[in-house]
C-alpha positions as CSV (number, residue, x, y, z in Angstrom):
1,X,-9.4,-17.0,5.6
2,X,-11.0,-20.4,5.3
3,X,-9.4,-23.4,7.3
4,X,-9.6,-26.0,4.7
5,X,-7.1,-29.2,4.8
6,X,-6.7,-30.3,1.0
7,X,-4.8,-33.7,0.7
8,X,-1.1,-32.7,-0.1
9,X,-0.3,-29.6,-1.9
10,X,-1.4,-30.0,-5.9
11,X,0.5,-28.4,-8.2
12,X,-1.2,-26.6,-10.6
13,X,-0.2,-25.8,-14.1
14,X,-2.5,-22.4,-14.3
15,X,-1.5,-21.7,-10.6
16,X,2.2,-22.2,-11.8
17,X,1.2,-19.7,-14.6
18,X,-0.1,-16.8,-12.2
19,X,2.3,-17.0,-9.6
20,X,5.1,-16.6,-12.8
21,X,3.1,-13.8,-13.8
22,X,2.7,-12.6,-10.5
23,X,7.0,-12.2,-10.5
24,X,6.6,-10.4,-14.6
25,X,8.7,-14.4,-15.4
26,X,7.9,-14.8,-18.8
27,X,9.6,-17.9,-19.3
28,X,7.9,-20.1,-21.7
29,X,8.9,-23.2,-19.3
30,X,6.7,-22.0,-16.5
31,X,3.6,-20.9,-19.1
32,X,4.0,-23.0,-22.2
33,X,3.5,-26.9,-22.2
34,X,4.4,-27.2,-25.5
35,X,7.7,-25.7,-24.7
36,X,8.2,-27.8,-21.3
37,X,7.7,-30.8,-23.6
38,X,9.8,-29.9,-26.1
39,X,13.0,-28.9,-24.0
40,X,12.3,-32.6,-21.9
41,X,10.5,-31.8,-19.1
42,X,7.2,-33.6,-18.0
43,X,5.0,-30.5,-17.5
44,X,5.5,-26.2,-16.9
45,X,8.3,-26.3,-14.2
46,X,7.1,-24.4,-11.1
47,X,9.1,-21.7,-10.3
48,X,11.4,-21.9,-7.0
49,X,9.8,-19.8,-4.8
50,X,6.5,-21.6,-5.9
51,X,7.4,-23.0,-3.1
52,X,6.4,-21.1,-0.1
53,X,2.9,-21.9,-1.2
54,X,3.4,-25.1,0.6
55,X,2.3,-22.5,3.5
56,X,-1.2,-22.8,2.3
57,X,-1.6,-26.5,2.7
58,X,-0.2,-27.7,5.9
59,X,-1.3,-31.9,6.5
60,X,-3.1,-32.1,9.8
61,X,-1.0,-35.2,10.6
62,X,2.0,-33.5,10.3
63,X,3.3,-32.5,13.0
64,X,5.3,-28.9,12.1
65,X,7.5,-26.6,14.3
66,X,6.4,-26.7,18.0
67,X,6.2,-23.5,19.5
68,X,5.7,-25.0,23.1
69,X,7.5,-23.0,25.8
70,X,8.6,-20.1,23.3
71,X,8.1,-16.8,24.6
72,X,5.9,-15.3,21.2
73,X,7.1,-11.6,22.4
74,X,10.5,-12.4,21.8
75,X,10.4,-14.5,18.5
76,X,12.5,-13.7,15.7
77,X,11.8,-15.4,11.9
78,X,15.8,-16.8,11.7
79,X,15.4,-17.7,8.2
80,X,14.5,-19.9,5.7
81,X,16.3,-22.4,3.1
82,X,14.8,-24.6,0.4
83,X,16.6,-27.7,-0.8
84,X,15.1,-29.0,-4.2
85,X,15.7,-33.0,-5.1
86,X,13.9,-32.5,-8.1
87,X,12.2,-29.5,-9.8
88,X,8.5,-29.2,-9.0
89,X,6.1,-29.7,-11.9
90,X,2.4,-29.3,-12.8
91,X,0.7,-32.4,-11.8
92,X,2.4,-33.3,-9.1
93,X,0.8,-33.4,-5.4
94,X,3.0,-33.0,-2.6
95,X,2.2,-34.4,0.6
96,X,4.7,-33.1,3.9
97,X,5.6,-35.0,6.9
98,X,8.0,-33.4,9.5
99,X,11.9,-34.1,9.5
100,X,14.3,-33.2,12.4
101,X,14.0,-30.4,14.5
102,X,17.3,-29.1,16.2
103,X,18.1,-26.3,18.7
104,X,21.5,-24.7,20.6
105,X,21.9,-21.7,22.7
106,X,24.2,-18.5,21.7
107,X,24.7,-15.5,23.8
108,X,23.8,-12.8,22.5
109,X,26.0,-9.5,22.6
110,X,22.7,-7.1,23.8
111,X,20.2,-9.5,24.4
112,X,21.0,-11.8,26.4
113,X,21.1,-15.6,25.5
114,X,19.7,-16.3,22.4
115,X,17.8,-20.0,21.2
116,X,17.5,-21.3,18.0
117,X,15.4,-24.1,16.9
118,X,15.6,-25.1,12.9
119,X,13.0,-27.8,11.7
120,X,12.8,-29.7,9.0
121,X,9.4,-30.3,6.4
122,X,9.9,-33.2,4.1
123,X,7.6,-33.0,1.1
124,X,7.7,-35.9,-1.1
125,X,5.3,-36.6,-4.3
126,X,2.5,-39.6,-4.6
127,X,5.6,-42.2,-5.5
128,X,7.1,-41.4,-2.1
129,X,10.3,-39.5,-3.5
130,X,11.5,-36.1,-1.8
131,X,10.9,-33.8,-3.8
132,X,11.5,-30.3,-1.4
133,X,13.0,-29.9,2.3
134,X,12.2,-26.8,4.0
135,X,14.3,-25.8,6.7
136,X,12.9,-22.9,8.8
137,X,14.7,-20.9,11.6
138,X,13.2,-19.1,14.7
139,X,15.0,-17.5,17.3
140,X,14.1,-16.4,20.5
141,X,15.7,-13.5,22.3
142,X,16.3,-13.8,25.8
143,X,14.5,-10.6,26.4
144,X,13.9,-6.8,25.3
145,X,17.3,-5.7,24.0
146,X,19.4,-3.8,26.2
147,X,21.9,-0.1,25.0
């Protein structure tokens, strides 16, 4: 895979249109303009999970997650939340920058202790509004899991 750093994360109205297709969506506010007009909106409405594209276009001077002293072997993905300020529409252009990173400690009832760090990316469009936080959740087991 190529390691190419667009600006931001554009938001394409035929991208919007596959990746609705790609889910057998038809609805007409994610394909039609016409119909996005008509029922108010500024463009085809990405749909929510559109999202997780944001994957693809990481900003080099963002700072994401740090995975500094984490033992890889024992990583867990923890989850994953999305909080919308505002639907996502064709022409806009995201850009991320990070937002707070927390961790804590639980013990675990097999594992040991286990530690969880949740971080924060703030994308906000070209006006300088949040648009999307994404809120991602590792944890790290203390160890191989014991009977």
């Amino acid at each position: 895979m190529a390691h190419i750093h667009p600006p931001g994360f554009p938001i394409e109205r035929g991208k919007i249109h596959e990746f609705a297709n790609s889910l057998l969506d038809d609805d007409p506010l994610y394909h039609d303009l016409d119909a996005a007009l008509a029922a108010g909106l500024p463009s085809v409405v990405a749909p929510p999970t559109f999202s997780s594209a944001a994957a693809f276009f990481p900003d080099p001077n963002a700072q994401g997650m740090s995975m500094k002293g984490l033992d890889l072997r024992f990583l867990l993905h923890g989850g994953q939340e999305l909080v919308f300020e505002r639907p996502i529409f064709a022409g806009d252009e995201l850009h991320s920058e990070p937002g707070e990173t927390t961790s804590w400690e639980k013990e675990g009832r097999r594992g040991g202790t286990m530690k969880f760090i949740r971080n924060e990316m703030i994308w906000r469009d070209k006006a300088g509004e949040i648009v999307l936080r994404i809120f991602n959740t590792l944890i790290q087991t203390a160890g191989v899991v014991k009977d």
